[in-house]
C-alpha positions in Angstrom: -28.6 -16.9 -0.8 -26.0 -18.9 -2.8 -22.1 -17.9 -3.3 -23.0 -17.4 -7.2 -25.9 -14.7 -6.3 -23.6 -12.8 -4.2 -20.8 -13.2 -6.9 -23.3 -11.4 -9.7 -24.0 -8.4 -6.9 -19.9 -8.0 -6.8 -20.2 -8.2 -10.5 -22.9 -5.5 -11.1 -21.3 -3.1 -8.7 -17.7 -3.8 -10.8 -19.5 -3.3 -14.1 -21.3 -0.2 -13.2 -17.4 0.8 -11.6 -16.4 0.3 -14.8 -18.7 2.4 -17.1 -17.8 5.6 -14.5 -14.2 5.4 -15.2 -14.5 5.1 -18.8 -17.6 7.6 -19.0 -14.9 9.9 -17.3 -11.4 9.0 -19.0 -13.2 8.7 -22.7 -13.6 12.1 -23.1 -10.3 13.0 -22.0 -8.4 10.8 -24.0 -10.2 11.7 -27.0 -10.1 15.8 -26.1 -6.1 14.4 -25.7 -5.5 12.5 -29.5 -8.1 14.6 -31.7 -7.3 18.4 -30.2 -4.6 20.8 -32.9 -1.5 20.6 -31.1 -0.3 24.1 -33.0 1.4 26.1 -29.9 3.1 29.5 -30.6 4.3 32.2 -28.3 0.9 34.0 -27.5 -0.5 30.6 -26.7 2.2 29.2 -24.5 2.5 32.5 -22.7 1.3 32.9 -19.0 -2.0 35.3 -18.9 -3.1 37.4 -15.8 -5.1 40.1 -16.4 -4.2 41.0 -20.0 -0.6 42.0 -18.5 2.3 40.3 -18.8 3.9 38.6 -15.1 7.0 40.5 -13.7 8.5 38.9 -10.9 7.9 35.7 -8.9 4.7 34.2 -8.8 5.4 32.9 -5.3 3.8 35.2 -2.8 3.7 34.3 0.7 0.0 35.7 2.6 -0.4 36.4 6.3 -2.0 33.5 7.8 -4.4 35.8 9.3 -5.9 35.8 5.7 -6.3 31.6 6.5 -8.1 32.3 9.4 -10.7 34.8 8.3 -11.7 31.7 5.5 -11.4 29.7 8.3 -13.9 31.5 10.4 -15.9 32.1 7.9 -16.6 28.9 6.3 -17.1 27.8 10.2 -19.9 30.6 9.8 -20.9 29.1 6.7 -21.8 25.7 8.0 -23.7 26.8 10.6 -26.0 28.4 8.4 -26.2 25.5 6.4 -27.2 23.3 9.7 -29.5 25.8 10.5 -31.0 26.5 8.1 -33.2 23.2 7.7 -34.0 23.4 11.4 -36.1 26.9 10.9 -37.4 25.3 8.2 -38.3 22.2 10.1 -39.0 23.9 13.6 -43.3 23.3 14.4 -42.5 19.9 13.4 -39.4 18.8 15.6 -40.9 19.7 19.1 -38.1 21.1 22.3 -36.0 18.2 22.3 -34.6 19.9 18.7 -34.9 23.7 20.0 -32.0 22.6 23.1 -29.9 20.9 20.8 -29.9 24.0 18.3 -29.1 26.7 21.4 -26.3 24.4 22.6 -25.3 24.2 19.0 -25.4 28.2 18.0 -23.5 28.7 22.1 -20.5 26.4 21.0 -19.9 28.5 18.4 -20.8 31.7 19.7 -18.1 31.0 22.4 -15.5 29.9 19.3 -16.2 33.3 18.1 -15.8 35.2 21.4 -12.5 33.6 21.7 -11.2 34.5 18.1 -12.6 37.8 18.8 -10.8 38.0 22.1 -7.7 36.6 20.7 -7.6 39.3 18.2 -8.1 36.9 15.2 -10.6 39.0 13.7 -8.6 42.5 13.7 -7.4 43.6 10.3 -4.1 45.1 9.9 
């Protein structure tokens, strides 16, 4: 291949690059110069609920709340990985069965330990 074919590769990619950022900043900028800009009180205001915000919005959580997430998105994913092996299972043989038990005992021992560390007791 020559140095000029490789150049209009470079260039297709950087034209295609191109389109995506205007295709996303267009619409933006237009939203941006053609939108009323007419505020008043009741549009500036905060909203929550209908009710009007006493106090300070800056509310500090457990971080046993973080760890519940935590757990459960690690839950989460391993539905998602096996899910497609169940799916899959005649067709992949032993070799796959191991590999998912070793898989679902790594984190069934995560969640022993949480458990025994009391990470999953609400108070």
């Amino acid at each position: 291949m020559s140095c000029s074919s490789y150049f209009y590769q470079y260039l297709f990619v950087a034209v295609f690059f191109a389109f995506a950022v205007i295709f996303a900043i267009l619409p933006l900028a237009l939203a941006w110069f053609l939108a009323p800009k007419k505020p008043f009180p009741a549009k500036t205001a905060p909203y929550e609920c209908g009710l009007a915000s006493r106090g300070n919005p800056w509310i500090q959580y457990q971080a046993q709340y973080y760890l519940f997430a935590l757990i459960f998105v690690l839950f989460d994913v391993e539905v998602i990985f096996i899910y497609p092996w169940a799916v899959a299972f005649k067709q992949l043989g032993m070799f796959a069965f191991v590999e998912m038990i070793i898989f679902i005992a790594i984190l069934s021992f995560g969640l022993l330990y949480a458990w025994k560390k009391g990470l999953l007791e609400w108070e």
